[in-house]
N, C-alpha and C positions, 0 to 999 in steps of 0.2 A: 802338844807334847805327847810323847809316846810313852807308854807306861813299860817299866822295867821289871817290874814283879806285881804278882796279883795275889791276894789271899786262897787259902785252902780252900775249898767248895766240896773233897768228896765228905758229906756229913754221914756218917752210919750212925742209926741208932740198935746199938747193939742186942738189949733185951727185947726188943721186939722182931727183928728183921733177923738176929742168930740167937737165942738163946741160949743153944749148945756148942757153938762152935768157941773154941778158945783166941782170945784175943793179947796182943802183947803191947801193954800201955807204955808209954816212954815219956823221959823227962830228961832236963838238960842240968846238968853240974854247973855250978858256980865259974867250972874250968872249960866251962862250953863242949862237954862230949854229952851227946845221949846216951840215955842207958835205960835198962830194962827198969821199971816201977815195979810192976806185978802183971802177972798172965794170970788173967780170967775167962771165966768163961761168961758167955754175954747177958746171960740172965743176972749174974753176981755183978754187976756191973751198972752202979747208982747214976751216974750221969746220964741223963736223960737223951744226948747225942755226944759224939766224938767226932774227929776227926783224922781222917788216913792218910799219913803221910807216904812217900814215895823218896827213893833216893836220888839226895841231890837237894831233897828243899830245905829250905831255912826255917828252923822254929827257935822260938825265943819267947821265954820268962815274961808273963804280963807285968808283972810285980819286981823282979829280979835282974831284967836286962840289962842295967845299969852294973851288976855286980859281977857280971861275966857268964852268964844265963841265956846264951847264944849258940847254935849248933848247927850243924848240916848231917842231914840223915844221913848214915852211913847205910850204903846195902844192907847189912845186912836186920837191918830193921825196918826195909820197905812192906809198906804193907800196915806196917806198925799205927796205934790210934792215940790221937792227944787229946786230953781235955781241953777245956776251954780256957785254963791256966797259960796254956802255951799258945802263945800264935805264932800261924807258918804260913810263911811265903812260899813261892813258886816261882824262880827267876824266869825271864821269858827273853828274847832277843828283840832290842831295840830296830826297831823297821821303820 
């Protein structure tokens, strides 16, 4: 069988690899939009790696998805980095 979606893989670890550069973390609403958490910059930034989403993938609530904690990046948060709270898929086309 042919897989339909794959998990995230780009990992940045922010305080080591950008210290200075500002980061925009995002989270998903109970109504399934993402939205801004907080922009840091990467040194202020305690989780140890993140992940960067891109527009078009799907992230969802480890804890929450059941309660409507589901989203698809919108543009304008491409780029954007999740903790490990959220997991994000990558839909792919069935071949």
């Amino acid at each position: 069988m042919d897989d339909i979606a794959v998990p995230l893989g780009d990992v940045v670890v922010p305080a080591l690899c950008k210290p200075d550069t500002e980061f925009t973390l995002i989270k998903v609403s109970y109504e399934g939009k993402c939205e801004v958490e907080e922009i840091k910059k990467g040194k202020r930034i305690e989780a140890k790696k993140m992940y960067r989403v891109r527009t078009g993938q799907m992230v969802f609530s480890t804890i929450r998805a059941t309660d409507g904690a589901v989203g698809i990046v919108p543009q304008e948060y491409d780029g954007a980095l999740v903790s490990k709270q959220l997991y994000g898929l990558r839909c792919i086309a069935n071949t």
